[in-house]
MDTraj code that builds the backbone (N, CA, C; nanometers):
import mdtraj as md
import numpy as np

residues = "UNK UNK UNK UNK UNK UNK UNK UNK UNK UNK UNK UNK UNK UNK UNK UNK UNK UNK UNK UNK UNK UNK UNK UNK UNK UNK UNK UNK UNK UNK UNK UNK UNK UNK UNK UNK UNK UNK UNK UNK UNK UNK UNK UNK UNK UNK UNK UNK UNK UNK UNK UNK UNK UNK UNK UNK UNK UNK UNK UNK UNK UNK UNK UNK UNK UNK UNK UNK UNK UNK UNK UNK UNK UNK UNK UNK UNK UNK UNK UNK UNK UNK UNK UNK UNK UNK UNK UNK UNK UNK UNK UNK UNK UNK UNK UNK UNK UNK".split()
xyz = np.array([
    [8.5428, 9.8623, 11.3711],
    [8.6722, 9.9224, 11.3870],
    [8.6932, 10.0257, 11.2762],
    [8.7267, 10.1657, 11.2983],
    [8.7435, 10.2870, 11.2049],
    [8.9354, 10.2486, 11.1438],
    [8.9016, 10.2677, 11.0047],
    [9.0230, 10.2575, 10.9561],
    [9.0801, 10.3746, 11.0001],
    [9.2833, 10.3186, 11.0256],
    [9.3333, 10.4272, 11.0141],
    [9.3803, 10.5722, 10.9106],
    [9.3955, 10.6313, 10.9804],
    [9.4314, 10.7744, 10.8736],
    [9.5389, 10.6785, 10.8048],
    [9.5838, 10.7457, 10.6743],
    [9.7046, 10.7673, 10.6003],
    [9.8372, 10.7797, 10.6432],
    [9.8626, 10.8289, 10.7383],
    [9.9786, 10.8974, 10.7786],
    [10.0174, 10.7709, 10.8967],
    [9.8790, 10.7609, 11.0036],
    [9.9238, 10.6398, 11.0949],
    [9.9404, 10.4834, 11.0669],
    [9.8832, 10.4674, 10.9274],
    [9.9038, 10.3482, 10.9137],
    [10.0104, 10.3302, 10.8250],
    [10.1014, 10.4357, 10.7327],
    [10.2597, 10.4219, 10.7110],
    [10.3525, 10.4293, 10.8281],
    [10.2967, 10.5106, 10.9208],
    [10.3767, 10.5263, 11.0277],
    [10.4086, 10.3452, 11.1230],
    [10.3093, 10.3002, 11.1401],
    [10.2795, 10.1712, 11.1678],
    [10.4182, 10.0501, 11.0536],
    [10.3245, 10.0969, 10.9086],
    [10.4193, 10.0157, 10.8471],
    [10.5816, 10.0035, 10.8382],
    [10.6390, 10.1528, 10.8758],
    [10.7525, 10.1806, 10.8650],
    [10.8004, 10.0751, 10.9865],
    [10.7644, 10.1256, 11.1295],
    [10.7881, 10.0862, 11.2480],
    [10.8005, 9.8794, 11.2254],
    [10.6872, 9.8592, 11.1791],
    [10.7044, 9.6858, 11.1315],
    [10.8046, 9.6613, 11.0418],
    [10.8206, 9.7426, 10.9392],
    [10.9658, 9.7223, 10.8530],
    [11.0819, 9.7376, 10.9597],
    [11.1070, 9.8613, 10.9865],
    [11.2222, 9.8399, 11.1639],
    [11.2515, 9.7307, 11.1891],
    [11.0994, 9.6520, 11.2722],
    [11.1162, 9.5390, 11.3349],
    [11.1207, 9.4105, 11.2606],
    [11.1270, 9.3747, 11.1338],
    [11.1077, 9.3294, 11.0544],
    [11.3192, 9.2817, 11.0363],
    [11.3617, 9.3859, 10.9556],
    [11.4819, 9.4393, 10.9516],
    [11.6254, 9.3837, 11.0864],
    [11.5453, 9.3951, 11.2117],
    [11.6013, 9.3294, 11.3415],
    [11.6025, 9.2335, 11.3373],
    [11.4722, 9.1266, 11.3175],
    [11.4916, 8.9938, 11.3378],
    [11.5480, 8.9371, 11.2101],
    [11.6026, 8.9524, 11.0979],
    [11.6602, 8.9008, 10.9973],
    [11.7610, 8.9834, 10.9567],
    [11.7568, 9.1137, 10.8972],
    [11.8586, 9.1130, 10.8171],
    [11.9838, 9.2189, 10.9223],
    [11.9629, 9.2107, 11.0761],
    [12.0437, 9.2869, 11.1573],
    [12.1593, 9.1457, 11.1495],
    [12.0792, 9.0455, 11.2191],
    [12.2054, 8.9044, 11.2659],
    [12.2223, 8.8626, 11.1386],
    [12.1570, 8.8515, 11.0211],
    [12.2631, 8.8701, 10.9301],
    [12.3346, 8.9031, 10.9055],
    [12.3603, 9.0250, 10.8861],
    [12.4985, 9.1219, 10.8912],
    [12.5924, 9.1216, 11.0353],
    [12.5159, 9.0845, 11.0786],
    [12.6478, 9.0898, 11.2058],
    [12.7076, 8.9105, 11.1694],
    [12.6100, 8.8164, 11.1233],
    [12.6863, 8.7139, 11.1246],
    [12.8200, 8.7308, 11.0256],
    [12.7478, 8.7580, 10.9071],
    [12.8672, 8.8060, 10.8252],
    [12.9724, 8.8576, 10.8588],
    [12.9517, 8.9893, 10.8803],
    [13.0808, 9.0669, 10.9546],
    [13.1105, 9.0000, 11.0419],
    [13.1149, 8.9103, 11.1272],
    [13.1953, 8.8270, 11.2367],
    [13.2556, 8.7159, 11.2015],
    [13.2267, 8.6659, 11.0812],
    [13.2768, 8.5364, 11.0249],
    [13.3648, 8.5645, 10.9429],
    [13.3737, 8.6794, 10.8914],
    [13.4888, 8.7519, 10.8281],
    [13.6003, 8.8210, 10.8741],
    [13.5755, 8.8873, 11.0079],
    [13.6568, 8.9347, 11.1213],
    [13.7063, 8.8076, 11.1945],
    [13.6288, 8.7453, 11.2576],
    [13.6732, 8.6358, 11.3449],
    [13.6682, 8.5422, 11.2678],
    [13.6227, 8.4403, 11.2639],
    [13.6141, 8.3507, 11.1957],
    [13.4788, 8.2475, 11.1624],
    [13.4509, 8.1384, 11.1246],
    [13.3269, 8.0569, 11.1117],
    [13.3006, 8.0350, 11.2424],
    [13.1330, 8.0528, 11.2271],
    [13.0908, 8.0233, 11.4088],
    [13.0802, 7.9020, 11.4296],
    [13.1091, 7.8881, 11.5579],
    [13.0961, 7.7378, 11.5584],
    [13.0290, 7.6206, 11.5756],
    [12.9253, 7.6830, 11.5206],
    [12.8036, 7.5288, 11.5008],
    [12.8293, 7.4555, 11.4039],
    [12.7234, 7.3582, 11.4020],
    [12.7472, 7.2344, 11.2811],
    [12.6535, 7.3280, 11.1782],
    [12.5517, 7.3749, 11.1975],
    [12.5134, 7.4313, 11.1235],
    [12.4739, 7.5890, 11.0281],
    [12.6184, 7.6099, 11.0603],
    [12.6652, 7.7783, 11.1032],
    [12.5749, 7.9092, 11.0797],
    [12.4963, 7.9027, 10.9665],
    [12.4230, 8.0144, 11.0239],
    [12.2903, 8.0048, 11.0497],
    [12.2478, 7.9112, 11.0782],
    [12.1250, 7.8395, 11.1057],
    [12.1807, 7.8071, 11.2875],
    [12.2795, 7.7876, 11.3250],
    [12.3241, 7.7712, 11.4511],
    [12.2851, 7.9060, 11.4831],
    [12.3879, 8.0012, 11.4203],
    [12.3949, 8.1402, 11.5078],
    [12.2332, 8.2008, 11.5026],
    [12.1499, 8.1985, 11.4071],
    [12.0125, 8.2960, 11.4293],
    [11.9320, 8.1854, 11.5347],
    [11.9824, 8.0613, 11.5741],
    [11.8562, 7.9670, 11.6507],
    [11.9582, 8.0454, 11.7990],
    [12.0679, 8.0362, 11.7943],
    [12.1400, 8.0725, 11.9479],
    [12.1001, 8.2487, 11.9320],
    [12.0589, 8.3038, 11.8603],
    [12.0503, 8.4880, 11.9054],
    [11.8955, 8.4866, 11.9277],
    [11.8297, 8.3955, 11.8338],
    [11.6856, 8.4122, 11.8718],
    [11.6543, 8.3218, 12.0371],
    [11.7022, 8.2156, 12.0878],
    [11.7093, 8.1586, 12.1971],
    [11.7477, 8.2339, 12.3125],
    [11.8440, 8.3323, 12.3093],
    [11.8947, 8.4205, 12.4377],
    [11.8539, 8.5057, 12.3992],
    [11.7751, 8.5725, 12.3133],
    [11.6556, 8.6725, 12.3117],
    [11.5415, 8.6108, 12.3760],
    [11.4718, 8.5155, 12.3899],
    [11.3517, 8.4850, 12.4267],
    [11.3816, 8.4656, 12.6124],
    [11.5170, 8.4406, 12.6462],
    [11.5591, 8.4363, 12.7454],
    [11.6021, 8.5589, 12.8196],
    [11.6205, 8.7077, 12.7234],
    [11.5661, 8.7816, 12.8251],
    [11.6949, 8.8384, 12.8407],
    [11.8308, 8.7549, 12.7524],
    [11.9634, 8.8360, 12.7729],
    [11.9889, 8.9738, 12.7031],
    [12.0499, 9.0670, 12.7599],
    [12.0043, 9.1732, 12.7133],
    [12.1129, 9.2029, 12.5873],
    [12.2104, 9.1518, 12.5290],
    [12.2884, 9.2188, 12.3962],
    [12.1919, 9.1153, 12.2872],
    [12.1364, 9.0031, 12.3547],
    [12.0723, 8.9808, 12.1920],
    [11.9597, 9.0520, 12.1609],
    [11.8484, 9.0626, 12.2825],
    [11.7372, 9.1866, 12.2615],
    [11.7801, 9.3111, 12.2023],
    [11.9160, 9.3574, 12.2362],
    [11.9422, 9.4472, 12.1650],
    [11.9628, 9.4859, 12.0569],
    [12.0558, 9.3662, 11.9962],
    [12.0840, 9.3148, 11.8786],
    [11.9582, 9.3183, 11.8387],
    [11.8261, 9.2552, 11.8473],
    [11.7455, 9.2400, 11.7194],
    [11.6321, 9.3548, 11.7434],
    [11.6455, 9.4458, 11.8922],
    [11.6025, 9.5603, 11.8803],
    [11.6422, 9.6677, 11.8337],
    [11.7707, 9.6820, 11.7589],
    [11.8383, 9.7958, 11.7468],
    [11.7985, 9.9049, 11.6019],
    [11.7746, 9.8200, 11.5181],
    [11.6861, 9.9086, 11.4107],
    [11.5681, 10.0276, 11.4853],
    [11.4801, 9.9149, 11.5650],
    [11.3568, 10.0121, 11.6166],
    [11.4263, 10.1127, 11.7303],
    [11.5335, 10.0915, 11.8093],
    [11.5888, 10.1763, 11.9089],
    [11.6355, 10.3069, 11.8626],
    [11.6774, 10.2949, 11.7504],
    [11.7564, 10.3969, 11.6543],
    [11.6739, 10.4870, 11.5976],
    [11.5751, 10.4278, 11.5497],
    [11.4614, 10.4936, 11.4931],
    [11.3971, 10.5833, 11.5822],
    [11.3736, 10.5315, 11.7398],
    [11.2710, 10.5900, 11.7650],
    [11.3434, 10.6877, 11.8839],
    [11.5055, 10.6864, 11.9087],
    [11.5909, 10.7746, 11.9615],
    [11.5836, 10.9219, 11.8920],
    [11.6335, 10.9121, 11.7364],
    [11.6223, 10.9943, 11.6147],
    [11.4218, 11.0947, 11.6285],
    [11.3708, 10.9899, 11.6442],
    [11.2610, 11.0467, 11.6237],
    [11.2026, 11.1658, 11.7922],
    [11.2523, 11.0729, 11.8890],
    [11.2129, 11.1392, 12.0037],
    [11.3263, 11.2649, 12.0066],
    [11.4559, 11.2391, 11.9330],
    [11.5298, 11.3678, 11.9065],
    [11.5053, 11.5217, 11.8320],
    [11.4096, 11.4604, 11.7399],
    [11.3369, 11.5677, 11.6578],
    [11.2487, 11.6356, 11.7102],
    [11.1853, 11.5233, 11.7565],
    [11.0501, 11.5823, 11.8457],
    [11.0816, 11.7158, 11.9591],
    [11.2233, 11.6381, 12.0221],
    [11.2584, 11.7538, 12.1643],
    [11.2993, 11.8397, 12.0946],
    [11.4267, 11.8442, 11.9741],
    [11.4112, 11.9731, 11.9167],
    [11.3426, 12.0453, 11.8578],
    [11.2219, 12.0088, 11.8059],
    [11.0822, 12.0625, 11.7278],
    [11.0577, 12.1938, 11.8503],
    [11.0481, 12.1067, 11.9808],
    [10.9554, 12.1886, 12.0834],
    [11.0567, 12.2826, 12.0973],
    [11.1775, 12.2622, 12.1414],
    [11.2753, 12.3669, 12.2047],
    [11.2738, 12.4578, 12.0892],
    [11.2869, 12.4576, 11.9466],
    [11.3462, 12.5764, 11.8498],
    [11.1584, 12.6680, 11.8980],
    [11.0663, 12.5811, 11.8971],
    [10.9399, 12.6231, 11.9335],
    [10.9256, 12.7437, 12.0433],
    [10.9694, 12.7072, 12.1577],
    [10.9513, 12.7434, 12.2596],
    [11.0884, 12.8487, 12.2684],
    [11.2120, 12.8526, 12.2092],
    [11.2950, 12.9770, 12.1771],
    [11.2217, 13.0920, 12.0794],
    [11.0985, 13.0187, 12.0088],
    [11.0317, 13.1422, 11.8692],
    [10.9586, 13.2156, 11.9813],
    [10.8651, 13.1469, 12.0812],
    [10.8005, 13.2128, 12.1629],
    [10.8646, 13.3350, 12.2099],
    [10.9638, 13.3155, 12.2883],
    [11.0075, 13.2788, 12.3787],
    [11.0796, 13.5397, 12.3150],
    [11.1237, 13.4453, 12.2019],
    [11.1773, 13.5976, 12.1238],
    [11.0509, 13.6862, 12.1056],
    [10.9070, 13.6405, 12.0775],
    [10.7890, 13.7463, 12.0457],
    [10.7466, 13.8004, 12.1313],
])
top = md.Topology()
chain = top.add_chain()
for i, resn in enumerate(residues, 1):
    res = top.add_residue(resn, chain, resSeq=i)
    for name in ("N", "CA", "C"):
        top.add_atom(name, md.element.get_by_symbol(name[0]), res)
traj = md.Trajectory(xyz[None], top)
């Protein structure tokens, strides 16, 4: 197996930090912020309840917790496919003037 370049294997690492970031420290912060807005969740074991119930209806396929712990990488790679389309378009306006 040929190691990767430099560039693809930060690119890689970044993308695992993303996903990294989703499954812990996203429902963290949302637990927080909700227990402070609303109130204590209501398990016996409150935040050990809430990450076993977001990781459980994630594996089940419901779609606001997939979202929830996809949303770092969604953001990222919206931003990035945004750059990209504008890369080409300012591209293809330089042509476009010569």
């Amino acid at each position: 197996m040929t190691p990767m370049p430099g560039s693809a294997r930060s690119s890689w690492i970044r993308w695992l930090l993303l996903a990294i970031a989703g499954l812990l420290f996203v429902p963290a912060i949302a637990y927080l912020l909700a227990s402070r807005v609303i109130g204590p969740y209501g398990g016996d074991r409150g935040v050990a309840t809430y990450f076993s119930s977001i990781y459980a209806d994630a594996l089940a396929g419901r779609p606001f917790a997939v979202l929830l712990l996809l949303a770092p990488v969604l953001v990222a790679g919206a931003w990035r496919l945004r750059r990209r389309l504008l890369t080409r378009t300012r591209a293809a306006l330089v042509d476009q003037t010569k």
